[in-house]
C-alpha positions as CSV (number, residue, x, y, z in Angstrom):
1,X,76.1,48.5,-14.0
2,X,72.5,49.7,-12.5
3,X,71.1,47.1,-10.4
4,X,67.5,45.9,-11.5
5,X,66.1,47.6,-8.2
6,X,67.9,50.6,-8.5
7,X,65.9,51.0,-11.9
8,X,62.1,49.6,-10.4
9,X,62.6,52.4,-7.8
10,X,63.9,55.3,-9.8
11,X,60.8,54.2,-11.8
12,X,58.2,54.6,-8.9
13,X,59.3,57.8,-7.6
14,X,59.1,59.3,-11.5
15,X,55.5,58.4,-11.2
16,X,53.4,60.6,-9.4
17,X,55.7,63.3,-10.9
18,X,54.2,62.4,-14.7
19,X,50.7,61.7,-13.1
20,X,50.8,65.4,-11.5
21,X,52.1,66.9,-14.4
22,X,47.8,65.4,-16.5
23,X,46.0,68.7,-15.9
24,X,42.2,67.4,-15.5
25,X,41.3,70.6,-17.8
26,X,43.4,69.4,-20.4
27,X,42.9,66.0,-20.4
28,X,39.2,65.0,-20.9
29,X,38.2,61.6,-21.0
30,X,34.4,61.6,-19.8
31,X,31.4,61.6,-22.5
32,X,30.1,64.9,-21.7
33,X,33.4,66.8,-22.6
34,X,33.8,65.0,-25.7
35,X,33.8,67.1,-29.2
36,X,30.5,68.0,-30.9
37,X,28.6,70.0,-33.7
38,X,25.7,72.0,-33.2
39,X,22.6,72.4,-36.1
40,X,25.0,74.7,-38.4
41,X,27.7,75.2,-36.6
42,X,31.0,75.7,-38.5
43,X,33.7,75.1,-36.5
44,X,34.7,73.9,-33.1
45,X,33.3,74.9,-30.1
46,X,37.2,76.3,-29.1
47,X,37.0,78.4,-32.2
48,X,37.8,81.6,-29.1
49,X,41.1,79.7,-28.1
50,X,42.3,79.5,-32.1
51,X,40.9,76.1,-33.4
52,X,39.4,77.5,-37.1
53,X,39.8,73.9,-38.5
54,X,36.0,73.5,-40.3
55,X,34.0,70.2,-39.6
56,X,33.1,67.8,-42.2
57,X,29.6,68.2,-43.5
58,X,26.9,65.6,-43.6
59,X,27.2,63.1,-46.7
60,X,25.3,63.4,-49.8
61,X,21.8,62.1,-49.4
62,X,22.0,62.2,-45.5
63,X,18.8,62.7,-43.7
64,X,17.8,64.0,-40.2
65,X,16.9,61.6,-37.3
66,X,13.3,62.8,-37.9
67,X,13.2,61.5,-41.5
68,X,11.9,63.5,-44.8
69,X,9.1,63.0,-47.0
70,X,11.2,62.4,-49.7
71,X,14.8,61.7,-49.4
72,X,17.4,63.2,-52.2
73,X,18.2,60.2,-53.3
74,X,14.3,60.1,-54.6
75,X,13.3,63.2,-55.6
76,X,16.2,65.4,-56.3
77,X,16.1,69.2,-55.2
78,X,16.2,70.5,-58.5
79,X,13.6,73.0,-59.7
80,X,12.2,71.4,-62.7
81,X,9.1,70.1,-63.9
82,X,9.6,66.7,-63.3
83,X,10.4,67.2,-59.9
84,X,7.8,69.0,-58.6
85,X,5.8,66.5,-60.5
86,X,7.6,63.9,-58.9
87,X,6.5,65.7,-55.0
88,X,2.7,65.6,-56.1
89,X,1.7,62.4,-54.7
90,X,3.0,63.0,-51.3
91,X,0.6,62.9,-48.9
92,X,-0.4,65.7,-46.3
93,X,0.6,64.2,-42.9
94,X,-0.5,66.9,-40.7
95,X,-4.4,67.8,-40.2
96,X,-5.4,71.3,-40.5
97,X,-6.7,71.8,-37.4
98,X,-6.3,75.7,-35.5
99,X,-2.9,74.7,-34.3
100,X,-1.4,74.1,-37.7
101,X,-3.7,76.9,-38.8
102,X,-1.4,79.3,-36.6
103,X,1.3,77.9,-37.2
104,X,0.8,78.3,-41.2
105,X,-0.6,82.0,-40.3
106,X,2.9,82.7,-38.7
107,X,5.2,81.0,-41.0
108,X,3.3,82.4,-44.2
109,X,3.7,85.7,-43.1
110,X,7.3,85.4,-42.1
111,X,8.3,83.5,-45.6
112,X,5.5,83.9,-47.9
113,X,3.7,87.4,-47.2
114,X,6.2,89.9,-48.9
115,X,5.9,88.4,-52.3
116,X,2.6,86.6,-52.4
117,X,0.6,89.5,-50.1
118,X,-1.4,88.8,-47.3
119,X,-4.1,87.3,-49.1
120,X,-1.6,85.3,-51.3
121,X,-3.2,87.8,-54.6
122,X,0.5,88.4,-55.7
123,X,0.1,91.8,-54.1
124,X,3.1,91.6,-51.9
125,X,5.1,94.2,-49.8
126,X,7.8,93.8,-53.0
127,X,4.8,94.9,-55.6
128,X,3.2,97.7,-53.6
129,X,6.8,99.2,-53.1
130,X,7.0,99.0,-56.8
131,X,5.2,97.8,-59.3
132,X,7.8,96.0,-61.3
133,X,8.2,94.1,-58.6
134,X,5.6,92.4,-59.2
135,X,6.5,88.3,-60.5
136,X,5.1,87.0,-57.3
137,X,2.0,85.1,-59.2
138,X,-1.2,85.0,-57.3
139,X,-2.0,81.2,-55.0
140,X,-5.8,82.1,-55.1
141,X,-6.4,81.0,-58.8
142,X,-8.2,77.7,-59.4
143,X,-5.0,76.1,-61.3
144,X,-3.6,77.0,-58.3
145,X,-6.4,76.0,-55.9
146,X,-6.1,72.7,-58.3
147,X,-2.5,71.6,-57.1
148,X,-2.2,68.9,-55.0
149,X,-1.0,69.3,-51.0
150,X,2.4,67.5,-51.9
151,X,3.1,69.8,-55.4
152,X,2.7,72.9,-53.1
153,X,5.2,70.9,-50.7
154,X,7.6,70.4,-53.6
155,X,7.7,74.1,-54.5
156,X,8.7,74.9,-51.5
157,X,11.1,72.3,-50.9
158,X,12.7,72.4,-54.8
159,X,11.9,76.5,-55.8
160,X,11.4,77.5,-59.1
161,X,12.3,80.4,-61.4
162,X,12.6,82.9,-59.1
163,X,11.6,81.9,-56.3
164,X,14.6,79.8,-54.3
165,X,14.2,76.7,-51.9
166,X,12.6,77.3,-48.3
167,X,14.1,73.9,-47.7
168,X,15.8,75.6,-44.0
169,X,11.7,75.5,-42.7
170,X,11.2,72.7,-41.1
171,X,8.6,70.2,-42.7
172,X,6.2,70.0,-40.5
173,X,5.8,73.5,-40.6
174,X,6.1,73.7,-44.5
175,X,2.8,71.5,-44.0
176,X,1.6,74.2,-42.0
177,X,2.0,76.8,-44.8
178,X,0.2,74.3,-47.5
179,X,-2.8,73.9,-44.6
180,X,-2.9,77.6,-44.4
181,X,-3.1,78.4,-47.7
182,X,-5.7,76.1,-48.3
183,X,-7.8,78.8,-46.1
184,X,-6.5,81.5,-48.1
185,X,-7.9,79.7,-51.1
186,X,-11.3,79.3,-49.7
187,X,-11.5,76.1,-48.2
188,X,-12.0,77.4,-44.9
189,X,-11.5,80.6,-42.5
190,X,-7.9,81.5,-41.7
191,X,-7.3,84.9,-40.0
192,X,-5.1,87.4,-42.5
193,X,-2.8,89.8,-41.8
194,X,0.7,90.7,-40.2
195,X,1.3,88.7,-37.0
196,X,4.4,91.2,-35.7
197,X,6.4,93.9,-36.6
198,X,10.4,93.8,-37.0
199,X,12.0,93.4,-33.6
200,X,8.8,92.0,-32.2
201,X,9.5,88.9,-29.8
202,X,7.0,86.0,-28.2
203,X,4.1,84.7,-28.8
204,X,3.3,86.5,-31.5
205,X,6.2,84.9,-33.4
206,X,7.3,81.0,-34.0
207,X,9.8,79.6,-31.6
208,X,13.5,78.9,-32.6
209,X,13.1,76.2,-35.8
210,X,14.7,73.1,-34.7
211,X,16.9,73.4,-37.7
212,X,18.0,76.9,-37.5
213,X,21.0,78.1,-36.1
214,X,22.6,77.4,-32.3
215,X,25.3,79.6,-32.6
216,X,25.9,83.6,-32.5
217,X,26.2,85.6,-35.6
218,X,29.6,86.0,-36.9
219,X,29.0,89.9,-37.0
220,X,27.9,89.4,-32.9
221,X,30.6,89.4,-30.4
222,X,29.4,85.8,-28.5
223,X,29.9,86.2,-24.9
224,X,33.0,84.4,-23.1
225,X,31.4,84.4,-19.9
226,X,32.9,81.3,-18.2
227,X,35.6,80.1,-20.8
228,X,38.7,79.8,-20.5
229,X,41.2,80.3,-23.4
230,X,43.4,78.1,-24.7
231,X,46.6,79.9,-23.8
232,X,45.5,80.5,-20.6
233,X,44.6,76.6,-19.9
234,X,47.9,75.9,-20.9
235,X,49.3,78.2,-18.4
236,X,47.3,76.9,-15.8
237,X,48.5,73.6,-16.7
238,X,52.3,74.7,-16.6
239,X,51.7,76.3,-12.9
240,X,50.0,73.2,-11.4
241,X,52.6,70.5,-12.9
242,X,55.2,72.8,-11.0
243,X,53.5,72.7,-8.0
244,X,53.3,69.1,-8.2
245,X,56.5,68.9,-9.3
246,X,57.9,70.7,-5.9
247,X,56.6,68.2,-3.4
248,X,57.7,65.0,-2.2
């Protein structure tokens, strides 16, 4: 039979052999290393080392930290009467001073510009490369001039007919656009006019949206600079626990 000590010792000396053998770039236990998802991102941030596995996506009628206006859950994102109607009572929260004003200039021609014109007459980039282009109606009539901050809001945020949702702009900006077209309308001078041309970067343009993307195209190679694969981790691994493995 093996003595009880015999056992207790065997047991101490296996130790520092299995604590060798917990490669520190394998096994992660601080906060800062834990898993996460990025605005948009797809998958995992190992996706390079082979992990395609997708992440689960926010549940129905979640809303960002910042809050909404109008939740789902309220007003749903359909593109019917009855829910624009529904937006018309929501009030404008941002004042259209000249920083909104810019801001409204920027994102309108960004968004807005090829379909409504520069003016917002319907005579849009689409119309003026061809005529039948033209279903963009005009925002400077008085019906239109008539509409309330917060039904303007909602057809951006729900779409309709044609035109789809511009949901991905953030709301604050969206209340931007309503401010600036408010100028375009009459209520007060707003500068007109293209604020950039394709390929055009800085001040000219808006800053990344806070809900726009934080990872590379798909159809751009992202750079690997400073990341290790998978396979090679492992590797790594192997080598040290054999070095550990060697001394006494």
């Amino acid at each position: 039979m093996i003595g009880k000590s015999f056992v207790r010792g065997a047991a101490m000396l296996a130790l520092p052999v299995l604590l060798g053998a917990c490669n520190g770039d394998l096994w992660l236990t601080d906060m800062k290393q834990q898993p996460s998802v990025g605005t948009w991102q797809k998958f995992s941030s190992d996706s390079l080392g082979g992990d395609t596995i997708p992440f689960r996506g926010n549940p129905q009628g979640s809303v960002p930290t910042t809050g909404v206006a109008v939740a789902s859950w309220q007003v749903s994102y359909g593109s019917g009467v009855f829910q624009i109607d529904s937006l018309a009572g929501v009030p404008n929260p941002i004042a259209a001073d000249a920083r909104s004003l810019e801001v409204g200039h920027k994102a309108y021609q960004i968004n807005c510009a090829v379909c409504h014109g520069d003016l917002a007459d319907g005579n849009g980039g689409l119309r003026q490369l061809n005529p039948a282009y033209g279903i963009a109606p005009s925002l400077i009539t008085p019906m239109t001039g008539a509409r309330t901050d917060g039904y303007i809001f909602g057809m951006m945020r729900n779409g309709r007919n044609l035109m789809p949702s511009f949901n991905r702009i953030p709301e604050s900006v969206r209340w931007d656009i309503v401010n600036y077209l408010r100028g375009l309308q009459g209520r007060y001078p707003v500068k007109t006019g293209p604020v950039g041309f394709p390929g055009q970067t800085g001040a000219a343009l808006l800053g990344a949206s806070n809900v726009g993307p934080t990872v590379p195209s798909t159809y751009n190679k992202p750079s690997t600079a400073g990341i290790t694969p998978k396979a090679e981790k492992a590797a790594d691994g192997a080598a040290k626990e054999g070095k550990s493995g060697g001394h006494e």
